[in-house]
C-alpha positions in Angstrom: 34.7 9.7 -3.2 33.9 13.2 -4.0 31.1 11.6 -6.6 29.4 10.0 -3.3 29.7 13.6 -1.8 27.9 15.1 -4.2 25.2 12.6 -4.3 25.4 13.0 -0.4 24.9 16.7 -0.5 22.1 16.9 -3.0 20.1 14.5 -1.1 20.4 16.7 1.9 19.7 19.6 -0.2 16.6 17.9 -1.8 15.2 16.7 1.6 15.8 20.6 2.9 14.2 22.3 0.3 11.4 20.0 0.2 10.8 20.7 4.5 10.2 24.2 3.3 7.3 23.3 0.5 3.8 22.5 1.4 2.1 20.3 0.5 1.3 21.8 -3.4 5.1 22.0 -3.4 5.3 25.7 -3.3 7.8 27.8 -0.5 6.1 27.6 2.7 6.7 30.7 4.8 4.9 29.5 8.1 7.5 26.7 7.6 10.2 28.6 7.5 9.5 31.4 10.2 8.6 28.2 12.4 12.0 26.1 11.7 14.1 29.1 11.8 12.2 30.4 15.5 13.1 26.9 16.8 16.6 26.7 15.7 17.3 30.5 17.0 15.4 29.1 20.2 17.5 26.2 20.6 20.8 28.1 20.4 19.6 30.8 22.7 18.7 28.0 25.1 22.0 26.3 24.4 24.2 29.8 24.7 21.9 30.5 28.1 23.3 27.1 29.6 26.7 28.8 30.1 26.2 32.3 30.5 25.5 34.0 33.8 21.8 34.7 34.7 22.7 38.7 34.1 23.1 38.0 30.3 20.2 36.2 29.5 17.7 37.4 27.8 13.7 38.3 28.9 11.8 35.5 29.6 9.0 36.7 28.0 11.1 37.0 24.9 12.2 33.7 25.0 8.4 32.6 25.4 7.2 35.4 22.9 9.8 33.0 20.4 8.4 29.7 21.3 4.8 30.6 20.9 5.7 32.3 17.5 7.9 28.6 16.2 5.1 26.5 17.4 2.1 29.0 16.2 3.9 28.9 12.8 4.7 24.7 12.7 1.2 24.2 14.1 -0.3 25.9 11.4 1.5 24.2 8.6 0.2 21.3 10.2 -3.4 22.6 9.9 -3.2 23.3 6.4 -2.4 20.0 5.6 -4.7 18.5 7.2 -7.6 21.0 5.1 -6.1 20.5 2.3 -6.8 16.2 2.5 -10.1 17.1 3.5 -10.2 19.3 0.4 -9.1 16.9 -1.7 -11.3 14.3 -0.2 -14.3 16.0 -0.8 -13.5 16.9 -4.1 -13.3 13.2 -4.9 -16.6 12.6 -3.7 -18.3 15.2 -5.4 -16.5 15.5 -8.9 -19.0 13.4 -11.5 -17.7 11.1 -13.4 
């Protein structure tokens, strides 16, 4: 049982690590800047759901967060998509 763990764990591990690495397999920090903003976002939202209206926090914080986690995903996404058209036209230009 605690053999099947481990082999649990370092999947889990693996598949983390490997959501923070572009697509050259080096640390990504748009990646991580964007997954951390939307998990601190979806706890806020979660913790706001309970609290009192006088406790929550600035609106334009809470967007000021959002815009920062989706600038910083949407730009990971960008990057891979230069990088096959990169590597695409590399292919078609490198002689043979």
């Amino acid at each position: 049982m605690i053999f099947i763990n481990k082999i649990i764990m370092k999947k889990i591990i693996n598949w983390f690590t490997g959501l923070l690495k572009d697509e050259t397999g080096s640390p990504s920090s748009k990646r991580f800047v964007g997954i951390m903003c939307a998990i601190f976002l979806c706890i806020t939202m979660y913790h706001n759901s309970f609290s009192t209206v006088d406790t929550a926090p600035s609106s334009d914080l809470v967007n000021a967060v959002a815009l920062l986690a989706f600038g910083c995903l949407g730009l990971s996404s960008i990057d891979k998509f230069t990088k096959a058209k990169r590597d695409t036209t590399e292919a078609t230009t490198k002689p043979e």
